[in-house]
N, C-alpha and C positions, 0 to 999 in steps of 0.2 A: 726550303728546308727550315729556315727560322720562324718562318710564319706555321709551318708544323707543329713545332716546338710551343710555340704560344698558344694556337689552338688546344695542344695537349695540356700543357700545365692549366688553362684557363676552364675546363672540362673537370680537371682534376681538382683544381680549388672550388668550382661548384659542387663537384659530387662529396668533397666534403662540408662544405657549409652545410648543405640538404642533410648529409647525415646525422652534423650537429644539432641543426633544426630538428632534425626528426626525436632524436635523442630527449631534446629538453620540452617538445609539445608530445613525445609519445610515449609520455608518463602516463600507465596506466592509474583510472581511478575505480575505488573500490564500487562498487554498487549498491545502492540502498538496499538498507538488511531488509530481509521479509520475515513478516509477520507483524508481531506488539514485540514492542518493549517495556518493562514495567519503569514506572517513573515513582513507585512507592506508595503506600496508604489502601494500596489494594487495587490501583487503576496502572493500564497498560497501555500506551500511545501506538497507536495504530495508523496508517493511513489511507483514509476516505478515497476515492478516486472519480468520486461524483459524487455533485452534494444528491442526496437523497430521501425520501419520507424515513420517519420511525413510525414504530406502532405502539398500541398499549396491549396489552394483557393482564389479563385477569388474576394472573398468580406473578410471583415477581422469580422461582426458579424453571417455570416450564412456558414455553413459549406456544404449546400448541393449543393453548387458550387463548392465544391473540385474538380480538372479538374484528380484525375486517378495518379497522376503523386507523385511518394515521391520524400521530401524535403532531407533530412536530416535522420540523429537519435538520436535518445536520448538513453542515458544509462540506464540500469535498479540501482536504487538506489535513493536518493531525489532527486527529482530536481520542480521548482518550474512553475506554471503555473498561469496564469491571469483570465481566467472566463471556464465556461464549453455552450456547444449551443447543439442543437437538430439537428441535419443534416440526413444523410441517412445512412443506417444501415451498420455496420462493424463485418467479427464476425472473433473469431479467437479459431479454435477447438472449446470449448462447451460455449464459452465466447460469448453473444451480443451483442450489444447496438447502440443506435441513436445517443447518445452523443459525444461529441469530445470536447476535453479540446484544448486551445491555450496558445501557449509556444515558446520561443527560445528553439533550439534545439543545440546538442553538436556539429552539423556539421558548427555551427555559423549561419545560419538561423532563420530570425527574424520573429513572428507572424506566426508561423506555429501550424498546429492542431497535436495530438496525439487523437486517438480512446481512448476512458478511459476503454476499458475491459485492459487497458495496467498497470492501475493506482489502486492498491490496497486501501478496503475498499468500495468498491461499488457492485451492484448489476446485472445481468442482466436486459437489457433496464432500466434501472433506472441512473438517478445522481448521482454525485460522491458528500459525505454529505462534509460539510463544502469550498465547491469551489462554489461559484456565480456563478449564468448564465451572461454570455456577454451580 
């Protein structure tokens, strides 16, 4: 009967330790915001999820004059961009879209586009949320 007894309290003081464990490691955390956030001056940080080419174009608010040709790269990680445009479609594996963000890129290239399937929080064919159209 005593050893019952100990059994039970010794069950019992674990299943509340585990609780209290559970309590102070299962503190939910928030999730990384999707889209940009502006950081001021007219640029919105965004984040890369593969470093990737840029491209050049020919006009600096339409992107469907991109001549074919990469600029530059950018890294995967923040990096900040100035407005997003509708151009012509880019896709990369199951990734789409029309859209194209404008950015300096790491290779020092100024006003070059990045395809936003590049730029986490957005959708196929769809805008990246919190970045401005040009």
């Amino acid at each position: 009967m005593a050893l019952r007894r100990i059994v039970t309290v010794l069950s019992s003081a674990a299943m509340i330790a585990a609780a209290s464990l559970a309590g102070l490691g299962g503190t939910a955390q928030a999730a990384p915001a999707a889209g940009c956030t502006s950081i001021g001056g007219g640029k919105y940080n965004c984040n890369v999820w593969k470093t990737a080419s840029t491209w050049w174009c020919t006009t600096t608010d339409q992107t469907d004059s991109c001549n074919g040709v990469p600029a530059g790269i950018l890294r995967a990680g923040t990096n900040y961009f100035y407005c997003q445009q509708r151009g012509h479609e880019y896709r990369y594996g199951s990734y789409y879209n029309h859209y194209w963000a404008r950015t300096d890129d790491d290779s020092g290239n100024k006003r070059v586009w990045l395809p936003v399937v590049y730029i986490s929080g957005g959708v196929n064919d769809g805008r990246i949320p919190g970045l401005p159209l040009c």
